[in-house]
C-alpha positions as CSV (number, residue, x, y, z in Angstrom):
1,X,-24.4,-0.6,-2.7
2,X,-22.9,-4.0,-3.2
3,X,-22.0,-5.3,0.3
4,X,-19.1,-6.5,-1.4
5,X,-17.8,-3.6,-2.5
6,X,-18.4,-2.0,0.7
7,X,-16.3,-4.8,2.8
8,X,-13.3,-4.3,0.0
9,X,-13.6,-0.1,0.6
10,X,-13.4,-0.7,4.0
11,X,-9.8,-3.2,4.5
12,X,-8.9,-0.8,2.0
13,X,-9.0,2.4,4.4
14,X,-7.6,0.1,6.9
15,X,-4.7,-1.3,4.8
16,X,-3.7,2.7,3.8
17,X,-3.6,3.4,7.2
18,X,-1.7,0.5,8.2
19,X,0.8,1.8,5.5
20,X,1.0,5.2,6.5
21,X,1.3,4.3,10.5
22,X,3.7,2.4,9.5
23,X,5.9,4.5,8.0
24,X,5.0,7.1,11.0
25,X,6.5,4.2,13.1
26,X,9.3,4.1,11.3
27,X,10.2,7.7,10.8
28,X,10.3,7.8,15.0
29,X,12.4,4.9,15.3
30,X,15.0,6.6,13.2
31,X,14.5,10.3,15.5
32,X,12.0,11.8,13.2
33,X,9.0,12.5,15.7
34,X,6.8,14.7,13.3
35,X,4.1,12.0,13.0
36,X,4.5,11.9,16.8
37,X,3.4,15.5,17.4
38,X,0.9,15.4,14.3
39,X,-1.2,12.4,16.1
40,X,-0.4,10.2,13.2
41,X,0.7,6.8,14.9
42,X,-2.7,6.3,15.4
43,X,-4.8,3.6,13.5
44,X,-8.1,5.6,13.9
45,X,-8.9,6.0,10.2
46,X,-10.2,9.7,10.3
47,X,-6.9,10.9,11.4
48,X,-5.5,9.4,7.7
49,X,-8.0,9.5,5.7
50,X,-8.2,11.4,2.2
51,X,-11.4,11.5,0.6
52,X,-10.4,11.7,-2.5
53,X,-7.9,8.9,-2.6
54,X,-8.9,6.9,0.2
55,X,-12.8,6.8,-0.7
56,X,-13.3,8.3,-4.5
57,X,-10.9,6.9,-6.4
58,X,-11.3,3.2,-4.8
59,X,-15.7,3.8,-5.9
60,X,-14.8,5.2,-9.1
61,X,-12.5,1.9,-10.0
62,X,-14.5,-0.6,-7.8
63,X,-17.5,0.2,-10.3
64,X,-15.3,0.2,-13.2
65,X,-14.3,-2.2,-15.7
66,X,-10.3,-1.4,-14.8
67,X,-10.2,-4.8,-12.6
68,X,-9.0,-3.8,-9.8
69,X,-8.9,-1.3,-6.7
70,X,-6.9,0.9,-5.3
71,X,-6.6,4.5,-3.2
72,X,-4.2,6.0,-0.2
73,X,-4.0,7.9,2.8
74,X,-3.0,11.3,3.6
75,X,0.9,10.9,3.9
76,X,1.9,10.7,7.3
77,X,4.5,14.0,7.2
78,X,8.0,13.3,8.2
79,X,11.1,14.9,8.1
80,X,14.1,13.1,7.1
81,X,16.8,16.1,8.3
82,X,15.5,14.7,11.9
83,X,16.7,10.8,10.5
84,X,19.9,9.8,12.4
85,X,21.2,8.7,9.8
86,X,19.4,10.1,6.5
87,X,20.3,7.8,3.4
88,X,19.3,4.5,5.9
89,X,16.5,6.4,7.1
90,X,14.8,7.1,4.1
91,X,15.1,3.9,2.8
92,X,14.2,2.3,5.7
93,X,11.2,4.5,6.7
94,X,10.0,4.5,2.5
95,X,9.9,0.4,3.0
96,X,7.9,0.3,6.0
97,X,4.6,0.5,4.2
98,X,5.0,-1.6,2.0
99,X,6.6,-4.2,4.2
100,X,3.4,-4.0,6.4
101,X,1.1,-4.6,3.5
102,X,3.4,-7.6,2.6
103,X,2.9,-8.8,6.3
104,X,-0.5,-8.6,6.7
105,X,-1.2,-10.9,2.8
106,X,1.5,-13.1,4.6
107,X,-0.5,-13.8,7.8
108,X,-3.8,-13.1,6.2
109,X,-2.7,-15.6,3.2
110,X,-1.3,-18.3,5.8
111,X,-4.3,-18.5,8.0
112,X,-6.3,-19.5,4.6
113,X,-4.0,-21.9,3.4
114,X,-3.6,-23.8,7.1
115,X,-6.9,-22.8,8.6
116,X,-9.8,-21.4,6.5
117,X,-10.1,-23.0,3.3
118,X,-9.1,-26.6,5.1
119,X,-11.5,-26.4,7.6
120,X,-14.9,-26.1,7.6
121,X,-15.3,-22.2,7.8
122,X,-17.7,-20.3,5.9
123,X,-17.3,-19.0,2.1
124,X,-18.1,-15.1,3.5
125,X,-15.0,-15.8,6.0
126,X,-12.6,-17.0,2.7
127,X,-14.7,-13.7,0.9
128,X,-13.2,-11.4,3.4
129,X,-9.9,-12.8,3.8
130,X,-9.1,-13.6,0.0
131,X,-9.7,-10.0,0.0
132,X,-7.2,-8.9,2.9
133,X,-4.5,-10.7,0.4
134,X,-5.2,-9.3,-2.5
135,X,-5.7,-5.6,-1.4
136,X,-2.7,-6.0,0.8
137,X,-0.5,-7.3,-2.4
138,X,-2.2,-4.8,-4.4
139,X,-1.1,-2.2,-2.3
140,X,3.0,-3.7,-1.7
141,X,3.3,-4.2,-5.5
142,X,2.2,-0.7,-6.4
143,X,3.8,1.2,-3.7
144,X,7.0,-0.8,-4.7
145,X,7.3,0.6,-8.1
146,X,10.3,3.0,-8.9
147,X,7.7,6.1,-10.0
148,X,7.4,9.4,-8.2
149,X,6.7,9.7,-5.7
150,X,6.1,6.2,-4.9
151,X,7.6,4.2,-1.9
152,X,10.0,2.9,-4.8
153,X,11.1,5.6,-6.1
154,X,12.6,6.8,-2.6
155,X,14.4,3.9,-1.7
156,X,16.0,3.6,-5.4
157,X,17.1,7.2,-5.1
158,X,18.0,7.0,-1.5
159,X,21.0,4.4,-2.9
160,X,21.9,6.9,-5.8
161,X,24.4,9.6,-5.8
162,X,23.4,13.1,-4.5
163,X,23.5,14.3,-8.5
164,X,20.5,12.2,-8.9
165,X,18.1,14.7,-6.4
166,X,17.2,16.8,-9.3
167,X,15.5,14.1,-10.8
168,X,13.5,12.9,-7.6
169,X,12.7,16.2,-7.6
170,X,11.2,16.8,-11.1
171,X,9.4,13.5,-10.1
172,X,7.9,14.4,-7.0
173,X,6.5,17.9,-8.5
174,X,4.9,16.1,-11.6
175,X,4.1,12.6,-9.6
176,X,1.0,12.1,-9.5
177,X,0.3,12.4,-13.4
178,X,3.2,9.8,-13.6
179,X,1.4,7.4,-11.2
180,X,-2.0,8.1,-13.3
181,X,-0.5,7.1,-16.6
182,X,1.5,4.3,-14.7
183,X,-2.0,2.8,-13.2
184,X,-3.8,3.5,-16.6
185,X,-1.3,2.6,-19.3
186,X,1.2,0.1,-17.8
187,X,-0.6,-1.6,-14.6
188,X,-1.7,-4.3,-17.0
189,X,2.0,-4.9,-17.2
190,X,2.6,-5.3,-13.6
191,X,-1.1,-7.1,-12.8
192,X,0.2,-10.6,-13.7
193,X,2.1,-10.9,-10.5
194,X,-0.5,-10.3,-8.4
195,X,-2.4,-13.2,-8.7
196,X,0.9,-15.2,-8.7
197,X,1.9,-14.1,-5.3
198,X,-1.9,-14.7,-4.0
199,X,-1.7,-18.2,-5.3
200,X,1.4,-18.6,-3.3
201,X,0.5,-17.7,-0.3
202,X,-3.5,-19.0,0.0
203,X,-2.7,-22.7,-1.9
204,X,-5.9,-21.6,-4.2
205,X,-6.1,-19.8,-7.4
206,X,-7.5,-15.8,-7.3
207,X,-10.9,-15.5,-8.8
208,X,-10.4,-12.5,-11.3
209,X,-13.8,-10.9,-12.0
């Protein structure tokens, strides 16, 4: 197997589980301990892992012509009856993932643009941290979109009226088929930005294979 591909499945499974801690984190800080007593704040990866969407999917589209990579964690469970307040909550708690993926390409990005790619570091060193950026974008951007049940979605419906839950609803029952034809039919849409916001923060374009 391409070593590669291997480094890019790996951040991967760390960047998910980042995410999902994340919005474990999150969930407590707002009096929802059900990550707590599940032993999901924990950044050991076996504990979040989902084989299926944390290692198959990423291999199937990693030795694909689709361009690019992608896969999740097992959702941390939470409970947003237990949120102090459940409207902030939500929305809160729904943008902590993302926000973490959008921290890490920040720092990751940063350290290339001041440090890496102006020094005298290695190329394997740019490799692995051009790939910390893009995954980590990859992942905000995605999880960002207004679909069912993605992190989107929940904060958008957590600011609509309460005759809007039927819809989350429908959404969440029938999600992922919506984020399958999403990623297949109108990613391409969406994929421009990517290498926009990796530009921005690195200084250097993003080699598309």
């Amino acid at each position: 197997m391409d070593i590669d591909l291997i480094f890019s499945l790996v951040i991967l499974i760390l960047s998910v589980v980042a995410h999902e801690v994340a919005h474990g984190f999150a969930a407590l800080k707002m009096g929802d301990k059900t990550a707590y007593y599940a032993g999901r704040l924990s950044l050991n990866p076996v504990r979040h892992l989902d084989w299926f969407g944390s290692v198959i999917v990423p291999l199937l589209l990693a030795l694909s012509p689709a361009g690019f990579i992608l896969g999740w964690a097992k959702p941390v469970p939470i409970n947003p009856y237990n949120f102090r307040h459940r409207r902030l909550g939500e929305i809160f708690v729904s943008a902590a993932g993302p926000a973490t993926n959008i921290l890490l390409a920040v720092v990751f990005g940063l350290l290339l643009r001041f440090f890496v790619v102006g020094g005298a570091a290695s190329a394997a060193l740019v490799g692995i941290g051009s790939t910390i950026v893009v995954i980590n974008i990859v992942l905000a951007v995605f999880n960002l979109i207004p679909v069912p049940p993605l992190d989107g979605s929940k904060i958008v419906f957590a600011t609509l009226p309460e005759r809007f839950s039927p819809w989350f609803e429908f959404g969440e029952r029938y999600g992922l088929i919506m984020v399958f034809v999403f990623a297949i039919v109108l990613w391409r849409l969406v994929f421009p930005v990517i290498p926009f916001l990796f530009e921005t923060l690195t200084g250097f374009p993003l080699a598309l294979r």
